[in-house]
MINU-642224 format. One record per residue (C-alpha): residue in one letter; x, y, z. Coordinates in nm, 4 decimals. Layout:
["A" [X Y Z]];
...
END
This chain:
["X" [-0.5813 3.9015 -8.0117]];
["X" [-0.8707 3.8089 -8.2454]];
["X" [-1.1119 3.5178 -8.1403]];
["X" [-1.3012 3.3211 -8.4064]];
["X" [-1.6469 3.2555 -8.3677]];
["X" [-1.5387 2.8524 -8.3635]];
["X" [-1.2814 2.9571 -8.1175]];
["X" [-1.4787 3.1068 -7.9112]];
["X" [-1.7798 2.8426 -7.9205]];
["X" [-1.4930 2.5643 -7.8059]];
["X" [-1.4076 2.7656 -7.5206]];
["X" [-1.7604 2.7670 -7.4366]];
["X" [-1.8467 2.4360 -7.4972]];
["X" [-1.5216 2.3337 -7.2573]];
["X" [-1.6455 2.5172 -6.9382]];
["X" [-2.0124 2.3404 -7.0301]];
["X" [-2.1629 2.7510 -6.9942]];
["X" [-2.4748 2.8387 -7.2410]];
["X" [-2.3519 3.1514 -7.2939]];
["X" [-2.4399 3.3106 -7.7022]];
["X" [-2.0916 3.3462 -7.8692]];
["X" [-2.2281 3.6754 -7.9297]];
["X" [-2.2174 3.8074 -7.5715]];
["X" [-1.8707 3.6408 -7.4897]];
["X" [-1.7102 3.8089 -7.8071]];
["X" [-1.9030 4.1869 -7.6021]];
["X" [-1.7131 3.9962 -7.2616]];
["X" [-1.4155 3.9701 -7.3943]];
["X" [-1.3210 4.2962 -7.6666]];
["X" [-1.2797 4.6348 -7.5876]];
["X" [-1.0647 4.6405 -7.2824]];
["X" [-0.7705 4.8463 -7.1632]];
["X" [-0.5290 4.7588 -6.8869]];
["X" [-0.3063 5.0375 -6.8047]];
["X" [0.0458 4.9684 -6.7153]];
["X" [0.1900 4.9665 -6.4449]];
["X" [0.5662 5.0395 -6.3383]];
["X" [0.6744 4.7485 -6.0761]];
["X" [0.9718 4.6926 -5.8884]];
["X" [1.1381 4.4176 -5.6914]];
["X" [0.9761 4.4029 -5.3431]];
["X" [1.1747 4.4658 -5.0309]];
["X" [1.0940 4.0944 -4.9110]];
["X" [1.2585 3.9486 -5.2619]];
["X" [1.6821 3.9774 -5.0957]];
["X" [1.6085 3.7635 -4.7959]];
["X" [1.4003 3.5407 -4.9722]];
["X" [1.7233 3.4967 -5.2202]];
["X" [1.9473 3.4194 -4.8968]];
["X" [1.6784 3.1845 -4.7797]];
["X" [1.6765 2.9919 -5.0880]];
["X" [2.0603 2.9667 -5.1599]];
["X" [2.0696 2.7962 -4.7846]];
["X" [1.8049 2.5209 -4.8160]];
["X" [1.9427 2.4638 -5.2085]];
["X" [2.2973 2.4029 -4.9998]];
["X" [2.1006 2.1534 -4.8238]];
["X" [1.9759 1.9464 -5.0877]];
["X" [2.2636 2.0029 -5.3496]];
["X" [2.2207 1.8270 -5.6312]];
["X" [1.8294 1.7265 -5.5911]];
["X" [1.5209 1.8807 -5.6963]];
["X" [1.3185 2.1126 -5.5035]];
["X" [0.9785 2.1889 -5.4962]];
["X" [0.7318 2.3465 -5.2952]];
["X" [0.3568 2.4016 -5.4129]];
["X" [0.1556 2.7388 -5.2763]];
["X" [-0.1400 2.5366 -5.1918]];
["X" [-0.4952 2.6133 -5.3093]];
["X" [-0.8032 2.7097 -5.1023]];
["X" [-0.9883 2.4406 -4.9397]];
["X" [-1.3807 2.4347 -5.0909]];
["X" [-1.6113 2.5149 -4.8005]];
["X" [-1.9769 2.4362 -5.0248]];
["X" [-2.1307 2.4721 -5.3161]];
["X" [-1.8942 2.6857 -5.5201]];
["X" [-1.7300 2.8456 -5.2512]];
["X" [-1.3938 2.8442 -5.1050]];
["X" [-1.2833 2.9131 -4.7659]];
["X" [-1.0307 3.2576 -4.7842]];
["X" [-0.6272 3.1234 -4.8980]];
["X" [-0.4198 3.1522 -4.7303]];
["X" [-0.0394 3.0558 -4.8417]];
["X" [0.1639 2.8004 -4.7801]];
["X" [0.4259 2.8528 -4.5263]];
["X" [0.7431 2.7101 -4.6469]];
["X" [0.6071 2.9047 -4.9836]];
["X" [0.5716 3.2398 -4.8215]];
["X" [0.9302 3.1582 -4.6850]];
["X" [1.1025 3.1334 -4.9563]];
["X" [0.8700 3.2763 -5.2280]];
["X" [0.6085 3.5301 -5.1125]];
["X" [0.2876 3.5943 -5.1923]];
["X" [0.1066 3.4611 -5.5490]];
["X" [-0.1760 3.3401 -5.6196]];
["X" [-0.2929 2.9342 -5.5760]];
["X" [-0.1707 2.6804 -5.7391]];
["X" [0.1708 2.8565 -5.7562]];
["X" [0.4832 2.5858 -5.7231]];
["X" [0.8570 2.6838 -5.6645]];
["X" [1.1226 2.4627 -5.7825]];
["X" [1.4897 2.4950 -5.7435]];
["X" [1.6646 2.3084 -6.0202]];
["X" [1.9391 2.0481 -5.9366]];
["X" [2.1679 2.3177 -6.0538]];
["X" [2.0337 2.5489 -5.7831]];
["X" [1.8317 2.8136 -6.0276]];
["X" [1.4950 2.8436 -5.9062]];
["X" [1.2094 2.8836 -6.1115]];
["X" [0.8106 2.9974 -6.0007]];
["X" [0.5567 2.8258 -6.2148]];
["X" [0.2425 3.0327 -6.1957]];
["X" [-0.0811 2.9408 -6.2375]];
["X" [-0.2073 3.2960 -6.3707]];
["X" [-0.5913 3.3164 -6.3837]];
["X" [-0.7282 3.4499 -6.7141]];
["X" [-0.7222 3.8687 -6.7909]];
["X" [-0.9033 4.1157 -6.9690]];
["X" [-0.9640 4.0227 -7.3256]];
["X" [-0.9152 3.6922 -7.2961]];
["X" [-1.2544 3.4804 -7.2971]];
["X" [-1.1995 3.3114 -7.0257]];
["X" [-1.1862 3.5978 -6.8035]];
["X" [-1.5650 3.5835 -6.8511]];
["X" [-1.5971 3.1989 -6.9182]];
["X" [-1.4153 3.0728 -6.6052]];
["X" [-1.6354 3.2352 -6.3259]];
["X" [-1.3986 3.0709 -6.0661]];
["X" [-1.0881 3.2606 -6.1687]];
["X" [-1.1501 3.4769 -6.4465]];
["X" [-1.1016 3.8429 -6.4174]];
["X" [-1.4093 3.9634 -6.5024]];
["X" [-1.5290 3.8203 -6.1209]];
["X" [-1.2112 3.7952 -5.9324]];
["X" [-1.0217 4.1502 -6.0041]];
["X" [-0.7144 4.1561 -6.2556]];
["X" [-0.4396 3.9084 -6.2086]];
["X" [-0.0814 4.0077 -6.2103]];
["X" [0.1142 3.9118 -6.4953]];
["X" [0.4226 3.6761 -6.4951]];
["X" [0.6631 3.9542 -6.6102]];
["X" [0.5331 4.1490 -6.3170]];
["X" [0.5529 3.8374 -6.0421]];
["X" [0.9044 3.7952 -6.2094]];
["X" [1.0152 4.1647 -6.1425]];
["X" [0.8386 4.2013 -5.8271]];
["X" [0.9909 3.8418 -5.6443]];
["X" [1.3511 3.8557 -5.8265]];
["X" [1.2484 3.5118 -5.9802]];
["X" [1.2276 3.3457 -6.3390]];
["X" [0.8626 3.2865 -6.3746]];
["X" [0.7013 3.0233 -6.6178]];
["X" [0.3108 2.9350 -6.6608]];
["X" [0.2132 2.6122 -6.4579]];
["X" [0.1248 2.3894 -6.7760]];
["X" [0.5145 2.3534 -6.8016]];
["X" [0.5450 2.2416 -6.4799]];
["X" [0.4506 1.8723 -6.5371]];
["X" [0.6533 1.8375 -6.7915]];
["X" [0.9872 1.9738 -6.5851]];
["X" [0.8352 1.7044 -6.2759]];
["X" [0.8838 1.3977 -6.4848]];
["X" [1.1480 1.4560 -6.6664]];
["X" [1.3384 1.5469 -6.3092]];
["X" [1.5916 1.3215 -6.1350]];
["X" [1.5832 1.3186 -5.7385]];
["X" [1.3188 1.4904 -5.6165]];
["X" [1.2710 1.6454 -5.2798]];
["X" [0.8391 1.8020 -5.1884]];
["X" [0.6460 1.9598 -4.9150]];
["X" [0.3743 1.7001 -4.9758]];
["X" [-0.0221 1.7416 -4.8827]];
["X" [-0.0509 2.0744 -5.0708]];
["X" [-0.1234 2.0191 -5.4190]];
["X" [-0.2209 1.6618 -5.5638]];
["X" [-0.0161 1.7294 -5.9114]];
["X" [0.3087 1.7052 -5.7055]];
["X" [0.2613 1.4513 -5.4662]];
["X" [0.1295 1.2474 -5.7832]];
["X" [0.4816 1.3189 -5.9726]];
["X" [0.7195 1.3761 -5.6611]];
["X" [0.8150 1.0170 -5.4882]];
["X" [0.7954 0.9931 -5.1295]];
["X" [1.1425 1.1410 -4.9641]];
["X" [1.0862 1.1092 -4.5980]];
["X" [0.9586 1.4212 -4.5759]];
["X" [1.3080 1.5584 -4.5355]];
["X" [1.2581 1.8919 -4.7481]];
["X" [0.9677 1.9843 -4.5072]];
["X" [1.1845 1.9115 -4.1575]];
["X" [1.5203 2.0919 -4.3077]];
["X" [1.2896 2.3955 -4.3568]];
["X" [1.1444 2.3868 -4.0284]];
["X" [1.4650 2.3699 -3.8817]];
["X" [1.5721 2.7074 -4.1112]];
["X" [1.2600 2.8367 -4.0227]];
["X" [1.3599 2.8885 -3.6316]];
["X" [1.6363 3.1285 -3.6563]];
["X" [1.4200 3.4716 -3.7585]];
["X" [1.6674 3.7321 -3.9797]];
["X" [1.6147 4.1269 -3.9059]];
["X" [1.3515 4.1058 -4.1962]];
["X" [1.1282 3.8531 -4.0575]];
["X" [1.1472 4.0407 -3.6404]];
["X" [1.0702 4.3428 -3.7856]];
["X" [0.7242 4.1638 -3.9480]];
["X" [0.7021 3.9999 -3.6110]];
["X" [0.6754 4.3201 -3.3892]];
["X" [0.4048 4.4344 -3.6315]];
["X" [0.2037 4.1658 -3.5531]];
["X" [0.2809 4.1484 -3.1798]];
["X" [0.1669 4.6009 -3.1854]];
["X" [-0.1225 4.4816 -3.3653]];
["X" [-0.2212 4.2559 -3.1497]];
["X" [-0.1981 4.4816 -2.8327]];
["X" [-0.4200 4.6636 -2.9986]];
["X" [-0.7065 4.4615 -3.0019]];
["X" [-0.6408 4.3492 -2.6921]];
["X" [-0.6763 4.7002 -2.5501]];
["X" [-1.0188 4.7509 -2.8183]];
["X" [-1.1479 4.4771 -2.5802]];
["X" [-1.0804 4.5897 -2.2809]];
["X" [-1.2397 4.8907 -2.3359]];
["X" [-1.5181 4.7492 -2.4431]];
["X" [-1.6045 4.5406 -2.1659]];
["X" [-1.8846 4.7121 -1.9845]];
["X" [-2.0786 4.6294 -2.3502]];
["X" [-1.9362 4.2375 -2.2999]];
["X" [-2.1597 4.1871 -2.0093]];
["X" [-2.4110 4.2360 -2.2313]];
["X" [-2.3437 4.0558 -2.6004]];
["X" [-2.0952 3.7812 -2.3912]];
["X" [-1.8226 3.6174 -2.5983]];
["X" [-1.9204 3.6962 -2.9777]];
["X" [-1.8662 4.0479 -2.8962]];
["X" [-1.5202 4.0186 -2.7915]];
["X" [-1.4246 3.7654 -3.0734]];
["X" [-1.5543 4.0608 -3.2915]];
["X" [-1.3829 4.3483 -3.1561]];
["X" [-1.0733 4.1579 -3.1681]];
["X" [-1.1013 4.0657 -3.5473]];
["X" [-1.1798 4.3953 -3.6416]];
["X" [-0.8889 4.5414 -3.4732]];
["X" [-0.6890 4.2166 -3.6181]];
["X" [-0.8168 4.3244 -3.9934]];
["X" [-0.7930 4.7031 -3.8748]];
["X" [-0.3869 4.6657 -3.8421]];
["X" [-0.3076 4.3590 -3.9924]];
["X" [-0.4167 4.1032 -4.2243]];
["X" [-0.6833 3.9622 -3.9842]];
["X" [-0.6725 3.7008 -3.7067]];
["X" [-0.3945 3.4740 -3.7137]];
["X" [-0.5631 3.1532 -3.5550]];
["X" [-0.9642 3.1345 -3.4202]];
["X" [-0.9394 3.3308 -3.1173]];
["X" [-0.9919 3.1543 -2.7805]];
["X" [-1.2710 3.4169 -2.5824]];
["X" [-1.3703 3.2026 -2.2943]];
["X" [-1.5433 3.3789 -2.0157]];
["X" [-1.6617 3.2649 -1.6251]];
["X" [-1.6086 2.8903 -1.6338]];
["X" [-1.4933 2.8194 -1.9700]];
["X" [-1.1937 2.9506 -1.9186]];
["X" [-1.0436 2.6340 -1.8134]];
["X" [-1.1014 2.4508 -2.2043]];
["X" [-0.7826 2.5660 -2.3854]];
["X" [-0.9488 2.5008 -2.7233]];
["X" [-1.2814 2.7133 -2.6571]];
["X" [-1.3231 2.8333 -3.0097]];
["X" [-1.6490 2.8481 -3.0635]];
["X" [-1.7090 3.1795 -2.8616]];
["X" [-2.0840 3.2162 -2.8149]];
["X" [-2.0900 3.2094 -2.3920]];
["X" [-2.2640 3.4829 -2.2169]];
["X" [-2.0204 3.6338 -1.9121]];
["X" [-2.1337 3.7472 -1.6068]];
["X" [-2.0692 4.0145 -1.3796]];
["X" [-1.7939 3.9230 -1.1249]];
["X" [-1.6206 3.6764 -1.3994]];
["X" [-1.3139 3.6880 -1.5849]];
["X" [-1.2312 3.6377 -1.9595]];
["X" [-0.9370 3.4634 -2.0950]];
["X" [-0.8397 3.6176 -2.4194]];
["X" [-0.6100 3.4336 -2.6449]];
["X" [-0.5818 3.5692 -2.9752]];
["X" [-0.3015 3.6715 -3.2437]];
["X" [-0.3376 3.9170 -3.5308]];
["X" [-0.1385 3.8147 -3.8883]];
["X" [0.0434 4.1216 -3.9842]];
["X" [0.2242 4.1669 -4.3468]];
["X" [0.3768 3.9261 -4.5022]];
["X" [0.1738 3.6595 -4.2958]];
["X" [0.3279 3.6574 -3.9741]];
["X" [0.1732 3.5819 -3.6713]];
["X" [0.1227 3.6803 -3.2703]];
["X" [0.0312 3.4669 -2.9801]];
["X" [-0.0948 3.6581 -2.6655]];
["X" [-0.3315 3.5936 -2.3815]];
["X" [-0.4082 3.8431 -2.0810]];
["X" [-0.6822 3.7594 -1.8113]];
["X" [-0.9347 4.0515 -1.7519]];
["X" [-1.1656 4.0779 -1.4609]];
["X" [-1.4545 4.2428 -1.6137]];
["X" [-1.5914 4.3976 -1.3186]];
["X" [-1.2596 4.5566 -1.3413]];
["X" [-1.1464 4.4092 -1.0332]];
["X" [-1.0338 4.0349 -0.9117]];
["X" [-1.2119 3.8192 -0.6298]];
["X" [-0.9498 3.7146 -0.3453]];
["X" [-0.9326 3.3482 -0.5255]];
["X" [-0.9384 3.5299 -0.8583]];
["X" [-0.6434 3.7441 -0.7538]];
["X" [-0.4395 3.4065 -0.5753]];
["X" [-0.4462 3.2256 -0.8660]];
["X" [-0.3287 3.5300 -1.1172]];
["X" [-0.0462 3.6341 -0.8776]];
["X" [0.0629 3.3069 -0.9263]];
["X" [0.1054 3.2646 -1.2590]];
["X" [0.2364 3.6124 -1.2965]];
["X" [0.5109 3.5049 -1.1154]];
["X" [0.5581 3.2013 -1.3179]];
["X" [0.5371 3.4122 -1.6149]];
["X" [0.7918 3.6936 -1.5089]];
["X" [1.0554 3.3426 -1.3633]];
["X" [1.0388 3.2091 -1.7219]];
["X" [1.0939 3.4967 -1.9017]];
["X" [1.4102 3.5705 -1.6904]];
["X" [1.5403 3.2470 -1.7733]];
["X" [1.5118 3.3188 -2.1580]];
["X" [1.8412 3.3693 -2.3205]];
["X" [2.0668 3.1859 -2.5467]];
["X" [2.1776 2.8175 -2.4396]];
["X" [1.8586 2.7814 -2.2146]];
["X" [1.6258 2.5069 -2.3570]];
["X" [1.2591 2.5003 -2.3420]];
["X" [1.2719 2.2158 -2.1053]];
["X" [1.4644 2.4360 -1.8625]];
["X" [1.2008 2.7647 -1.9347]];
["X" [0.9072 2.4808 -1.8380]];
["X" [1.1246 2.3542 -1.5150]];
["X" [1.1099 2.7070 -1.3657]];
["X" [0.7486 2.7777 -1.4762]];
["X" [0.6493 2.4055 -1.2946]];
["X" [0.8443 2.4937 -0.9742]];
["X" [0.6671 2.8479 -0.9210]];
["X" [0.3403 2.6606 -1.0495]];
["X" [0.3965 2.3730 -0.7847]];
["X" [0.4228 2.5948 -0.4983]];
["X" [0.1439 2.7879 -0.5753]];
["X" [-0.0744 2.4876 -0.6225]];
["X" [0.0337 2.3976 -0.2630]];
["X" [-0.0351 2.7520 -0.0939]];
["X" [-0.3932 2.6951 -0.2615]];
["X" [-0.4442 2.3796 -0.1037]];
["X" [-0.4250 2.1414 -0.4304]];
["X" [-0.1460 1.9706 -0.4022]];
["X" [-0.0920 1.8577 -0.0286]];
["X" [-0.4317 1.6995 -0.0588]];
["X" [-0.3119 1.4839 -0.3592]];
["X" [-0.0221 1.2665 -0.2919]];
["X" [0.0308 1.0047 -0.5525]];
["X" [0.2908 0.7082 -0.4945]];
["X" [0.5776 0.7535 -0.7587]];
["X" [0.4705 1.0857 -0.8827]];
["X" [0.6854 1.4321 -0.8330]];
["X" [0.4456 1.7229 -0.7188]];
["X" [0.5375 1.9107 -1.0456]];
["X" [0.4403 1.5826 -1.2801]];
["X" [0.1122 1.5666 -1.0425]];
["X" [0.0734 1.9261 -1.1104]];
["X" [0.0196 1.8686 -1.4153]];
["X" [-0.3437 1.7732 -1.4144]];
["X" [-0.3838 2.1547 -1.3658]];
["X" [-0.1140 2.2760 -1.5734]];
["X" [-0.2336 2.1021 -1.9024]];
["X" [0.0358 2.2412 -2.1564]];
["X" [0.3505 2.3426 -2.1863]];
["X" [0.5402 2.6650 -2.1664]];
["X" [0.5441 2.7744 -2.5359]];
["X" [0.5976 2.7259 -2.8774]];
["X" [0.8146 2.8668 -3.1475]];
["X" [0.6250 3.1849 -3.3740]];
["X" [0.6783 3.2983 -3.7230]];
["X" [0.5517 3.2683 -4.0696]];
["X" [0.2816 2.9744 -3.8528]];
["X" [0.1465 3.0924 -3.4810]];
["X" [0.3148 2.7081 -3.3578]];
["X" [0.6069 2.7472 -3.6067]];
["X" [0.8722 2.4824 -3.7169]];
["X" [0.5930 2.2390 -3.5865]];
["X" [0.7342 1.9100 -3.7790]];
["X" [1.0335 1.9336 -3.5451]];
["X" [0.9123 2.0294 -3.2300]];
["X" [1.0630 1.6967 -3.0397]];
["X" [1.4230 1.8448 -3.1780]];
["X" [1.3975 2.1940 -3.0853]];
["X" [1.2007 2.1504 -2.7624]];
["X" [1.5755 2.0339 -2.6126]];
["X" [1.8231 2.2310 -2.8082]];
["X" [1.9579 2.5199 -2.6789]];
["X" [1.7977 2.8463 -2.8080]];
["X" [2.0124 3.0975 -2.9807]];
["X" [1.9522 3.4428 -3.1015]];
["X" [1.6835 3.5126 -3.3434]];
["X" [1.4877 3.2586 -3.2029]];
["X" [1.0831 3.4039 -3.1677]];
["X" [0.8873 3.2079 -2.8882]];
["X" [0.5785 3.2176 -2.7153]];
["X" [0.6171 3.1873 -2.3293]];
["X" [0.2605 3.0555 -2.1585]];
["X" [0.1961 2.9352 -1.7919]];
["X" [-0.0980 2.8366 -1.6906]];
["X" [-0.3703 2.6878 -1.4309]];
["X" [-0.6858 2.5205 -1.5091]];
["X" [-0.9738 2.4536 -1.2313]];
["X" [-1.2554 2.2782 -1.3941]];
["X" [-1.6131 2.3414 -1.2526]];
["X" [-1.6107 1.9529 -1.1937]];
["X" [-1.2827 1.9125 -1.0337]];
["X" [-1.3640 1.7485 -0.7019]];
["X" [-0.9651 1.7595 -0.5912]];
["X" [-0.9985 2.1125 -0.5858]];
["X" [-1.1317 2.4081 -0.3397]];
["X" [-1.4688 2.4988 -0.3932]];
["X" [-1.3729 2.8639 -0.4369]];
["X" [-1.0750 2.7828 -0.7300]];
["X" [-1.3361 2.5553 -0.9836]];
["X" [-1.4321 2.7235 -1.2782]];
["X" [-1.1220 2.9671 -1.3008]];
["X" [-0.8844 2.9088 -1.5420]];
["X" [-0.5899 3.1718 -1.6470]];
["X" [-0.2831 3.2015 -1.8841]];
["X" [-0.0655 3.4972 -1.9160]];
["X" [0.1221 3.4748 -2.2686]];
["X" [0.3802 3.6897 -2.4688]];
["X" [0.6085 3.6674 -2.7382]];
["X" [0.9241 3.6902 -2.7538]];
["X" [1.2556 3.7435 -2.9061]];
["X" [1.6017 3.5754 -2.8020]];
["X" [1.8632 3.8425 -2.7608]];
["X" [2.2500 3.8028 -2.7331]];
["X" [2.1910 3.8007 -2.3456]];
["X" [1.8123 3.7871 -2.2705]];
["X" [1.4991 3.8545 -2.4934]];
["X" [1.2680 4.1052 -2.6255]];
["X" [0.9400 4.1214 -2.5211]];
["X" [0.7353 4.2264 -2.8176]];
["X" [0.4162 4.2449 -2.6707]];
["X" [0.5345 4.4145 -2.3568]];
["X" [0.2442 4.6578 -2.3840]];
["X" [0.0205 4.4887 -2.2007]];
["X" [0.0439 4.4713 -1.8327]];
["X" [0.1275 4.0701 -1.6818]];
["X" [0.0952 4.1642 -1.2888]];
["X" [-0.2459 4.1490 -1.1256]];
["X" [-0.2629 4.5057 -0.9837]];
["X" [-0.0818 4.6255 -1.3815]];
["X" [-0.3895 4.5010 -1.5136]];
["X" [-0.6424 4.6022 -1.2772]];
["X" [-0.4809 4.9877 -1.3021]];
["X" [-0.4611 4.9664 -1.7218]];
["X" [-0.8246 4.8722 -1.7088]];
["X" [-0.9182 5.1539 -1.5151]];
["X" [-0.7062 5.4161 -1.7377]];
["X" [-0.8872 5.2446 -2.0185]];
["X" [-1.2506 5.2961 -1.8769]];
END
């Protein structure tokens, strides 16, 4: 395609560049994009089942879910995107600003917004998304062979929006939509959590790539740990997102890499303690494999390569919660009931410690008291998100649990360095031992089963490892 000189000035005078026609005419002439033979991805079938069940849901209404765009983090700069869930569900993965919408006659439709290519002037002009700076975009006929799906450019979509009948969103995600879509309740968003729990073959085989991937960090840091005495905590959060970017995507949540004391603050993201010979570090961390599916694990490692005596009390007993909960995990077992067991082997071990005899409250159970050491529950659904299905966590957290169902299963006990209720020995050590999971037809699956749970299992794999 020609550009005029007049042409070209508008465009320039729109994106408010100083920029000589002259050198956007070199910019934008003289380029050749070689073709390229696509075919329809592997992930496209499911994601076809997937959207004939939801549109089943919601016959008759309008559906749409936006991709999401990437949060600005200063200046000109934009923290890395990452997809929208329920998108990635149902869709795949295109580039921001992308919105799906299933037609009240159930045909679903991507609109794309598709940055500018070679030979176009904007490639050059726009130096957010052009191509010039940002690589070559894929074309709709592409997106449309690749995903299976009948692809339009996003300035149509506003048009389709309000001219649309009931409407049904995933609202927060893109300020177009939620500025054309009427509030519904936020149904759309709950039914697909509640799709979301149920995993197909498809989505357990992306799971147990994540859950491999993630055992492999874990082991890159246990090798390393001689070196951890020395750079403390950043070290560790670095050999674990290299492995994570190594064989996956990257990290699929901040890890937690809390060592000596600060392993009792489940949120300790920030990962710049030093860690001292005779402590332990908690390591929680996931890596996202394909397709944007998560792991959740945690191990507790010794670093001298050995536990204390209080060290090793403490571990044995949440291995043993661990190893009670997972036996419990099988269809028509609730997470209430996986959390009862963990509590009652948790209880007892707080009172061969010496916590809870000490601590008799009037109207309070031992394993409600026990809480105040416990701090969290015993999992969480995983998936496509690392706490997946999270907009209907009250619902699932009592219904029974059925094949296909992913979950992460994670006891724990918390001694704060200022917890005067406590022995003197026990304060500063806090531990979790956490796997994932698959629900079978008469059990589960552990994915990340290789990595040792027992104390003496992970005192032995570190020394193999050294």
């Amino acid at each position: 395609m020609s550009w005029t000189d007049e042409e070209l000035q508008d465009l320039v005078t729109r994106t408010g560049r100083r920029i000589p026609v002259e050198l956007v005419r070199v910019m934008t002439d003289g380029w050749r994009v070689p073709t390229v033979d696509i075919e329809e991805w592997a992930g496209a079938a499911p994601r076809r089942r997937r959207r004939a069940a939801v549109t089943a849901d919601f016959a008759g209404d309008l559906l749409v879910v936006p991709n999401g765009r990437p949060p600005w983090r200063t200046s000109d700069l934009t923290y890395p995107f990452r997809p929208a869930s329920d998108f990635l569900w149902l869709v795949g993965e295109v580039d921001p600003g992308s919105v799906l919408v299933i037609g009240s006659d159930g045909e679903p439709t991507l609109f794309v917004d598709e940055r500018p290519a070679l030979g176009r002037p904007l490639a050059y002009l726009d130096a957010a998304r052009g191509a010039v700076y940002d690589g070559r975009p894929e074309s709709l006929s592409a997106i449309r062979t690749r995903l299976g799906l009948e692809t339009r450019p996003i300035e149509d979509l506003e048009a389709v929006l309000r001219g649309a009948g009931r409407a049904r969103t995933v609202r927060g995600l893109d300020p177009l939509v939620d500025s054309l879509v009427p509030e519904d309740g936020q149904e759309l968003e709950k039914q697909l959590a509640r799709r979301r729990l149920v995993k197909d073959d498809y989505e357990i085989s992306r799971l147990r790539e994540a859950s491999a991937a993630t055992v492999e960090g874990f082991r890159a840091v246990a090798r390393a740990l001689p070196d951890v005495l020395k750079y403390g905590e950043p070290l560790v959060e670095g050999l674990f997102t290299q492995a994570a970017r190594t064989h996956g995507r990257g990290v699929a949540f901040t890890p937690v890499c809390c060592g000596g004391s600060r392993s009792t603050i489940l949120h300790w993201f920030r990962n710049d303690g030093q860690i001292e010979s005779g402590d332990i570090l908690l390591l929680d961390a996931g890596v996202e494999s394909t397709e944007f599916y998560g792991s959740d694990v945690a191990r507790v490692f010794p670093v001298s390569g050995r536990f204390s005596p209080a060290q090793r009390d403490v571990h044995d007993i949440i291995s043993a919660a661990h190893r009670v909960t997972l036996d419990a995990v099988r269809p028509g077992t609730t997470f209430e009931e996986l959390g009862a067991a963990a509590a009652g082997v948790l209880a007892e071990g707080l009172t061969s410690l010496g916590v809870l005899p000490n601590r008799n409250v009037e109207g309070l159970a031992e394993d409600v008291l026990a809480r105040r050491w416990t701090l969290h529950g015993i999992g969480h659904m995983l998936g496509i998100d690392v706490h997946d299905s999270f907009s209907v966590t009250s619902e699932y957290m009592t219904q029974p649990l059925v094949e296909g169902h992913v979950l992460a299963i994670e006891p724990g006990l918390y001694f704060s360095p200022y917890d005067e209720y406590v022995p003197a020995p026990l304060r500063g050590l806090g531990m979790r031992i956490e796997d994932d999971v698959v629900v079978t037809s008469n059990g589960c699956e552990v994915l990340s089963a290789g990595l040792p749970t027992s104390t003496a299992g992970v005192e032995d794999w570190l020394q193999t490892l050294s």
